[in-house]
N, CA, C and O atoms as a Tinker XYZ file with bonds, in Angstrom:
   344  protein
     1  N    254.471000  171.483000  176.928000    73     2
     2  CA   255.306000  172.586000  177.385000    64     1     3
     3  C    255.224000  173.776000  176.434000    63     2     4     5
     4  O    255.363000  174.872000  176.977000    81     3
     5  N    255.030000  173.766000  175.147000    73     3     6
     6  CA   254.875000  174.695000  173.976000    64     5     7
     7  C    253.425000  175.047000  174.450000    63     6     8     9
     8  O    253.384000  176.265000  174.276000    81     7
     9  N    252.592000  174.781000  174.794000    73     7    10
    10  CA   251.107000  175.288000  175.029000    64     9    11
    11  C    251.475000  176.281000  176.212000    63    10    12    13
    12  O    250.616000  177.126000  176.463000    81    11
    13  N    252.333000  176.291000  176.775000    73    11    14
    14  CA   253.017000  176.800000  178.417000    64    13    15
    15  C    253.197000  178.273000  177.193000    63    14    16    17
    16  O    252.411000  179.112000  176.753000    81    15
    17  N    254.613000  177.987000  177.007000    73    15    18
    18  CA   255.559000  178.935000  176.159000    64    17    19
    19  C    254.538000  179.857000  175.491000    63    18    20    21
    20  O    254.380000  181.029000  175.833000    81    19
    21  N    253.921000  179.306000  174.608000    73    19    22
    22  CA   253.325000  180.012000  173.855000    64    21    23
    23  C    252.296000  181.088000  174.773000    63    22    24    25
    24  O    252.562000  182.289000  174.733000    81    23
    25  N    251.163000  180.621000  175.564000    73    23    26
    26  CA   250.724000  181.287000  175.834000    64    25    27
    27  C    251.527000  182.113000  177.126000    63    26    28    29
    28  O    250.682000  182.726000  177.780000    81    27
    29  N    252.820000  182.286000  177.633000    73    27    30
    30  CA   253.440000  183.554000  178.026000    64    29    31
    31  C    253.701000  184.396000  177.460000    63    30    32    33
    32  O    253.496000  185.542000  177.858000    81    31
    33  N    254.365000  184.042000  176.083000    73    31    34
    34  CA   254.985000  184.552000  174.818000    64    33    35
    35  C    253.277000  185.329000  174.647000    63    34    36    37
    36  O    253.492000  186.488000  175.003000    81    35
    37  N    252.400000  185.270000  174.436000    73    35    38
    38  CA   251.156000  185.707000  173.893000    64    37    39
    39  C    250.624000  187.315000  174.945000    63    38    40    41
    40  O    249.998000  188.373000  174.886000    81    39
    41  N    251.583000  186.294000  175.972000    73    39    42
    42  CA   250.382000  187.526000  177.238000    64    41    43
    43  C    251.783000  188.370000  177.712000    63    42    44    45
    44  O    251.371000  189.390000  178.264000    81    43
    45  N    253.107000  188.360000  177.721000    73    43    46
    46  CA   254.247000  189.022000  177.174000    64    45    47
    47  C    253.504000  190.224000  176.212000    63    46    48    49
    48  O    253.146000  191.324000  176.632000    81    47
    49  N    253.371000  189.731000  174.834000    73    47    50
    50  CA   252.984000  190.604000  173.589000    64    49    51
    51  C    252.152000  191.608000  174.444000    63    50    52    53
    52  O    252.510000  192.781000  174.559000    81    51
    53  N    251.042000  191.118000  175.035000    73    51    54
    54  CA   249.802000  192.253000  175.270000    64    53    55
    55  C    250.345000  193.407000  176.521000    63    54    56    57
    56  O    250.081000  194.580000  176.781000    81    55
    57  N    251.140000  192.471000  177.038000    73    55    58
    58  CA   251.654000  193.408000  178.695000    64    57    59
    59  C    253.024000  194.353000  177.865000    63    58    60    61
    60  O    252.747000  195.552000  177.912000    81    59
    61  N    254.086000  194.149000  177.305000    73    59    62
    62  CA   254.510000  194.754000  176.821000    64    61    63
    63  C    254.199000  196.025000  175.846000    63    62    64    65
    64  O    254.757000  197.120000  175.914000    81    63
    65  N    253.042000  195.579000  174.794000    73    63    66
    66  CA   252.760000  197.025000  173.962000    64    65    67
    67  C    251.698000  197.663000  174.664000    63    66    68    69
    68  O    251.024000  198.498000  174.062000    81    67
    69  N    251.439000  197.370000  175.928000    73    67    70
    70  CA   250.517000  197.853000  176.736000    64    69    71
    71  C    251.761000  198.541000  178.135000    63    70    72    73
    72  O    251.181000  198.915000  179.154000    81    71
    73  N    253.139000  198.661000  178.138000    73    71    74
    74  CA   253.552000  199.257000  178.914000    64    73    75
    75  C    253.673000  198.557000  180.298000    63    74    76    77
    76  O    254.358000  198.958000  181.238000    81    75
    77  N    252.848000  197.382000  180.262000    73    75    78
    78  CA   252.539000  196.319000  181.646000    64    77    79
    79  C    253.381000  195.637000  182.036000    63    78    80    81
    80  O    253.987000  194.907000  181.251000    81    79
    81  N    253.691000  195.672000  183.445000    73    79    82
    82  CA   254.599000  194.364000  183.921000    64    81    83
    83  C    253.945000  193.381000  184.655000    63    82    84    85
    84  O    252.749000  193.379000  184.945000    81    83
    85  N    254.935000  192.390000  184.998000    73    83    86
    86  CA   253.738000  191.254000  185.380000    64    85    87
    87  C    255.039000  190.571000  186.406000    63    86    88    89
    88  O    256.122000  190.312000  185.880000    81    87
    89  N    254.857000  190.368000  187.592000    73    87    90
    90  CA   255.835000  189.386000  188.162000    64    89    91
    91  C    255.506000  187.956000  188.166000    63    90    92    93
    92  O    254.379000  187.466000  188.088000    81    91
    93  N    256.914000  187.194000  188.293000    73    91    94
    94  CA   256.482000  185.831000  188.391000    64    93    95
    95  C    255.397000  185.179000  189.391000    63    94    96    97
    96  O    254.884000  184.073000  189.222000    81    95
    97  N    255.161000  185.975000  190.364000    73    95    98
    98  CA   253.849000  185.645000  191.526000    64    97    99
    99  C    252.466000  185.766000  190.844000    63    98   100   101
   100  O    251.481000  185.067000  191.084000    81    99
   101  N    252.589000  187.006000  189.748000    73    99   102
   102  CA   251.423000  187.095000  189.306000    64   101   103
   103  C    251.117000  186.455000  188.066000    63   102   104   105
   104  O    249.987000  186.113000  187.718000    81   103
   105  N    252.288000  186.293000  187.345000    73   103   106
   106  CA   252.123000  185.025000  186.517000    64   105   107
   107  C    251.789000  183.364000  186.808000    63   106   108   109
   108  O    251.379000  182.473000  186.064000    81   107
   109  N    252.207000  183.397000  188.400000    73   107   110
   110  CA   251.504000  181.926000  188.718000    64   109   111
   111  C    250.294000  181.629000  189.489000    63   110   112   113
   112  O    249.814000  180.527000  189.756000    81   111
   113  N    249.833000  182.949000  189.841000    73   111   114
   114  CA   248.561000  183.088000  190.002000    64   113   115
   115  C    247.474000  182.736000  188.387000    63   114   116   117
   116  O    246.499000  182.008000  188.199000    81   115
   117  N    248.506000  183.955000  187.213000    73   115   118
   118  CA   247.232000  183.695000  186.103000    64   117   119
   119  C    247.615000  182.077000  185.611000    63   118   120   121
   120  O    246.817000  181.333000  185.040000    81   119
   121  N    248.813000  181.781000  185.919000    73   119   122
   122  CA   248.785000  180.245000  185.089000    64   121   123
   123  C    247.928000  179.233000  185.989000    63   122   124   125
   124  O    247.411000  178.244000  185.470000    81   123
   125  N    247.825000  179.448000  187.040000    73   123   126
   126  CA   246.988000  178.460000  188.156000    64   125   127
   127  C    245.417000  178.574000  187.567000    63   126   128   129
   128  O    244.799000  177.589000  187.163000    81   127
   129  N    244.713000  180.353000  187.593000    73   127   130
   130  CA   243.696000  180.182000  187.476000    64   129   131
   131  C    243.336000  180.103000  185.845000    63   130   132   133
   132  O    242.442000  180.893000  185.545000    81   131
   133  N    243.809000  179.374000  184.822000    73   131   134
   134  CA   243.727000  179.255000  183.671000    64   133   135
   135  C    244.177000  177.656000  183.795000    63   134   136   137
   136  O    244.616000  177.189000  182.743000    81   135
   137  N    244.135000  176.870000  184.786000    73   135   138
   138  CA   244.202000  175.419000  184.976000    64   137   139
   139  C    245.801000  175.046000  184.079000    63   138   140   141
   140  O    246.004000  173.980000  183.497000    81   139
   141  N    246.635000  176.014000  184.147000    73   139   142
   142  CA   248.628000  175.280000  183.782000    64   141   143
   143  C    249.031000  174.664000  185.053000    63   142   144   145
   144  O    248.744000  175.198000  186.124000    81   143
   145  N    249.677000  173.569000  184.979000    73   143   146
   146  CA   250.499000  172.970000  185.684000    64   145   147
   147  C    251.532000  172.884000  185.940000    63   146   148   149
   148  O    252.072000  173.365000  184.944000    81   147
   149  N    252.389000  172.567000  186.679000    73   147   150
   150  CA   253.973000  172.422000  186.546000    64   149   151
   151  C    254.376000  170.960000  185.841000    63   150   152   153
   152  O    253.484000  170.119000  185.729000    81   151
   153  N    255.457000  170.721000  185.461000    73   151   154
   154  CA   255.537000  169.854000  184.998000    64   153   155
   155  C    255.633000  168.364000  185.657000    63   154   156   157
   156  O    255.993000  167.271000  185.220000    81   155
   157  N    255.104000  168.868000  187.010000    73   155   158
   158  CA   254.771000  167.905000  187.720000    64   157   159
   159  C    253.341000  167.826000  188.455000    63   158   160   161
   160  O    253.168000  167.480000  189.624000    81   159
   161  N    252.571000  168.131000  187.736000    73   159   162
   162  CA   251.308000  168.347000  187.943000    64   161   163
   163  C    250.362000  169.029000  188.758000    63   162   164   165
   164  O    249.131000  169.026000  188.745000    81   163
   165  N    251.492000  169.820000  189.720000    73   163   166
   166  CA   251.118000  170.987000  190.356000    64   165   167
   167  C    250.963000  172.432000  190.179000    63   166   168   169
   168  O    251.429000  172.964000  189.171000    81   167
   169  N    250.255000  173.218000  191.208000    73   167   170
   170  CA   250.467000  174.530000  190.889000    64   169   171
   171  C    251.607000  175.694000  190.907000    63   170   172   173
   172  O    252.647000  175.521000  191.543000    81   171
   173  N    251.453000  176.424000  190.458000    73   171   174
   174  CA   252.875000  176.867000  190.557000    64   173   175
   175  C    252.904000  177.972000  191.884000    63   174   176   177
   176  O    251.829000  178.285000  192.397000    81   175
   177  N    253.974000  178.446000  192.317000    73   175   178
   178  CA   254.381000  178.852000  193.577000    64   177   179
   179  C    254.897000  180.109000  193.211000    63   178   180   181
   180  O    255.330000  180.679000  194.213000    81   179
   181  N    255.002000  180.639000  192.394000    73   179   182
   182  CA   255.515000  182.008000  192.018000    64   181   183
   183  C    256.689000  181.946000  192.380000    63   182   184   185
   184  O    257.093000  183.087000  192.606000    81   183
   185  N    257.729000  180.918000  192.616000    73   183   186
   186  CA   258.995000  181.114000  192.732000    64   185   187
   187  C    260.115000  180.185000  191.729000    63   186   188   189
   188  O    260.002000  179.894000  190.538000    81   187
   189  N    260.887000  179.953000  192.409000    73   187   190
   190  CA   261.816000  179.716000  190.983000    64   189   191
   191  C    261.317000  178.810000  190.369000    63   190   192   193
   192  O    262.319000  178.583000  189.691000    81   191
   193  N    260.604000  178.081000  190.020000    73   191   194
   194  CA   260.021000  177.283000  188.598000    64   193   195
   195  C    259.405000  177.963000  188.008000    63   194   196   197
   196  O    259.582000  177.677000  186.823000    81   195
   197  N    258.340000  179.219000  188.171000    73   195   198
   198  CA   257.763000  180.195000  187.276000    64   197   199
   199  C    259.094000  180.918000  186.997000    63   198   200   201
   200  O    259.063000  181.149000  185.788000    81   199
   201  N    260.300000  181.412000  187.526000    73   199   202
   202  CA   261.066000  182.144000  187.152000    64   201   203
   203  C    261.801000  181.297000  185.944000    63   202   204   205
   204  O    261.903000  181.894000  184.873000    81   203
   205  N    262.311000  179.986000  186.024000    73   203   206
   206  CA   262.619000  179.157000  184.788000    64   205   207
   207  C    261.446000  178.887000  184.177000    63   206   208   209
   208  O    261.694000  177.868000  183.533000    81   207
   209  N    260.171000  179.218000  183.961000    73   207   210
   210  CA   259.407000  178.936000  183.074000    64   209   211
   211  C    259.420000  180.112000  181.760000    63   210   212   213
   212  O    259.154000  179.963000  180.567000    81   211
   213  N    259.943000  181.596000  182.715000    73   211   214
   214  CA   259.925000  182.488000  181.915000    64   213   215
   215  C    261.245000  182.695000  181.050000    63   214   216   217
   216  O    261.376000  183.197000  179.934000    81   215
   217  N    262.378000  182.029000  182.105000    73   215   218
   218  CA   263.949000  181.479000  181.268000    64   217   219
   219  C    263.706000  180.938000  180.091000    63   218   220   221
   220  O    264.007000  181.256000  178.940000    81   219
   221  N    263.122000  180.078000  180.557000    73   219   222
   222  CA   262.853000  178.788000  179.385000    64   221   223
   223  C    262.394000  179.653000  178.141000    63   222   224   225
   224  O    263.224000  179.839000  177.251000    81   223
   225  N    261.121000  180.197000  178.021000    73   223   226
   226  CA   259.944000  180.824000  176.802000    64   225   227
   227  C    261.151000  181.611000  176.353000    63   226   228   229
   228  O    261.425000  181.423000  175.168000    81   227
   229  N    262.157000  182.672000  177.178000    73   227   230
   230  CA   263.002000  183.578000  176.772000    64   229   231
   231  C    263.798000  183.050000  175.543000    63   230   232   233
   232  O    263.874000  183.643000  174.467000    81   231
   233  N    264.434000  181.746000  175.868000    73   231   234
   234  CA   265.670000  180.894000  175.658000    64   233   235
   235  C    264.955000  180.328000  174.057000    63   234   236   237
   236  O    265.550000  180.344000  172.979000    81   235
   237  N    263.656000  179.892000  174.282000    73   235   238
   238  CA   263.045000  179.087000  172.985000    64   237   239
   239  C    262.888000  180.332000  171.834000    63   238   240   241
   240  O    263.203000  180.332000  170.644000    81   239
   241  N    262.269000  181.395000  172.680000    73   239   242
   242  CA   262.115000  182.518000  171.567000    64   241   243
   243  C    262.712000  182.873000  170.643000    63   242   244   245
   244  O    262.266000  183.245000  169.558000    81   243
   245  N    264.329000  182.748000  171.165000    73   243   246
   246  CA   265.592000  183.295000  170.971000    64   245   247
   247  C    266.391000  181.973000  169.904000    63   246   248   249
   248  O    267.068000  182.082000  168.881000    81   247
   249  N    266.003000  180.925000  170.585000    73   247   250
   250  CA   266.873000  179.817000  169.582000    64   249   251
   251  C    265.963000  179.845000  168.419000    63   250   252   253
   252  O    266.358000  179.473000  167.314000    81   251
   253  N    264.767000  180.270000  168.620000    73   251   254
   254  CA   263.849000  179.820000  166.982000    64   253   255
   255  C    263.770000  181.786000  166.406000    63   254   256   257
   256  O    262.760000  182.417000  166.093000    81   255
   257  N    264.978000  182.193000  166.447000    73   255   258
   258  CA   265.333000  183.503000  165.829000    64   257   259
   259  C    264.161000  184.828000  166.069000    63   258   260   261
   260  O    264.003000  185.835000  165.378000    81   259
   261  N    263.528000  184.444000  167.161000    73   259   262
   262  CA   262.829000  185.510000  167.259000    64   261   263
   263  C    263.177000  186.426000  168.346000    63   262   264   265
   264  O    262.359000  186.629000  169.243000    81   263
   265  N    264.296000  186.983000  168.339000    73   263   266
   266  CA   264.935000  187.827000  169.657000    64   265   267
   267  C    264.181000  189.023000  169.556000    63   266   268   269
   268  O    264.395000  189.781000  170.502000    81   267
   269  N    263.526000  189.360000  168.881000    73   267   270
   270  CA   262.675000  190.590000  168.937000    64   269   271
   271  C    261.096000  189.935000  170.121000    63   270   272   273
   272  O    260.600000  190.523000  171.081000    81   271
   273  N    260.890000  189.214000  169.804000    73   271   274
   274  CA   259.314000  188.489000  170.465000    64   273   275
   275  C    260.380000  188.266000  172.047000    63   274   276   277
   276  O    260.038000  188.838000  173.082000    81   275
   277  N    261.430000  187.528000  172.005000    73   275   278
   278  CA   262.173000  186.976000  173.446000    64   277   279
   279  C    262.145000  188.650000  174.002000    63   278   280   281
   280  O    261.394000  188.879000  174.950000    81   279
   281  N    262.959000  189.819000  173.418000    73   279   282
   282  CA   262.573000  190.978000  174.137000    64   281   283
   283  C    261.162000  191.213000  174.973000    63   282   284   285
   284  O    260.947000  191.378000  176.174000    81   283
   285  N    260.452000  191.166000  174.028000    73   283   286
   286  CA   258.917000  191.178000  175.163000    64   285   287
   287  C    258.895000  190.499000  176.168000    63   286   288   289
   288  O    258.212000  190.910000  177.106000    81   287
   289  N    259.689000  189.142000  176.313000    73   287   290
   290  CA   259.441000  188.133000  177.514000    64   289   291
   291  C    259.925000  189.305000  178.419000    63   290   292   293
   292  O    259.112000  189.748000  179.230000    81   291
   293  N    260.956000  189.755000  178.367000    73   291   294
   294  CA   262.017000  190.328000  179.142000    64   293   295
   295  C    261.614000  191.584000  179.093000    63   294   296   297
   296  O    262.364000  192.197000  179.852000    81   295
   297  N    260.751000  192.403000  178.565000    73   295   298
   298  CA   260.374000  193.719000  178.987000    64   297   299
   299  C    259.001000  193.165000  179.858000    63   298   300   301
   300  O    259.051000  193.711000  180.960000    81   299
   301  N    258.154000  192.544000  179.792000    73   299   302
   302  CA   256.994000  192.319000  180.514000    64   301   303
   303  C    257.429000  191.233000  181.581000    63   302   304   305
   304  O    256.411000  191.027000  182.242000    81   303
   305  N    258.157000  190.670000  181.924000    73   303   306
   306  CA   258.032000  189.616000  183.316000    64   305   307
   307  C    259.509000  190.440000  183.914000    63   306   308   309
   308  O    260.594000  190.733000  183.411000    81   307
   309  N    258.782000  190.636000  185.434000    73   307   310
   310  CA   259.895000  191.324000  186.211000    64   309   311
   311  C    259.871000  190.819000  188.045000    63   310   312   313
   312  O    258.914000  190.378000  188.682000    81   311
   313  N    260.719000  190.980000  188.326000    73   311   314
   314  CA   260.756000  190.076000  189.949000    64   313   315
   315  C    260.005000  191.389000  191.037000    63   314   316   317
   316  O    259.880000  192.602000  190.868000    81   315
   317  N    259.778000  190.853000  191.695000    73   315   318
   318  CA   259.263000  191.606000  192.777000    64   317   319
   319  C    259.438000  193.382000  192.972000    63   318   320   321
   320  O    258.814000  194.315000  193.477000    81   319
   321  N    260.439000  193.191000  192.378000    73   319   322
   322  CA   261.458000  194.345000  192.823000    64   321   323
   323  C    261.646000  194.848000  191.600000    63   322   324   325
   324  O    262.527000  195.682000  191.388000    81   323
   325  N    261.019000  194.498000  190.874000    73   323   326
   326  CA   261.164000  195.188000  188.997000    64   325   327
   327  C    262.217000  194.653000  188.649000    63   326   328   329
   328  O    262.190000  194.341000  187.458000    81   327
   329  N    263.119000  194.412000  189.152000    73   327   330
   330  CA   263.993000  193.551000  187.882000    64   329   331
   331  C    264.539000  192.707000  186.623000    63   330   332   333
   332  O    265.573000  192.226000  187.087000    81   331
   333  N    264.479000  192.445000  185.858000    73   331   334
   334  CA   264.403000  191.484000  184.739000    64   333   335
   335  C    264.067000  190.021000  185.048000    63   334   336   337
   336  O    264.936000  189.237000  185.430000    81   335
   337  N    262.930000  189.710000  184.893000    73   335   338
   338  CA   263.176000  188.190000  185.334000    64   337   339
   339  C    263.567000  187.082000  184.316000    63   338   340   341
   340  O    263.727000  185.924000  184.702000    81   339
   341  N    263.722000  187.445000  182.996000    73   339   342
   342  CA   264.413000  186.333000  182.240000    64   341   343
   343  C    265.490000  185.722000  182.620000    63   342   344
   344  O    265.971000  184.827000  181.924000    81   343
């Protein structure tokens, strides 16, 4: 699940100081074609389990004191409609 986290947290960093947003549809498109799974060994659906996947990375960022890095989750992943998706 940290191999998950991390690499959102990673591609967060690049979409954020790059001004980029990314919705959860298009985040489970790139986690599909980069072979991530759900934690049930499927692909993901761009709906609410990618949306708690990006909860989740937000939530870990934040308990291991990095609320500056959890900001990026939350400036780069946004819902359909631009909204915050953390």
């Amino acid at each position: 699940m940290n191999q998950k986290k991390t690499y959102i947290w990673k591609l967060a960093i690049f979409l954020a100081s790059n001004g980029m947003k990314m919705s959860g549809e298009e985040l489970a498109d790139h986690l599909n074609r980069n072979n991530f799974l759900t934690s049930y060994g499927t692909e993901y659906q761009g709906g609410r389990g990618t949306y708690k996947l990006i909860h989740e990375t937000y939530n870990w960022l934040k308990d291991l004191g990095l609320q500056n890095e959890a900001d990026k989750i939350a400036e780069a992943f946004v819902t359909p409609n631009g909204d915050f998706a953390y």
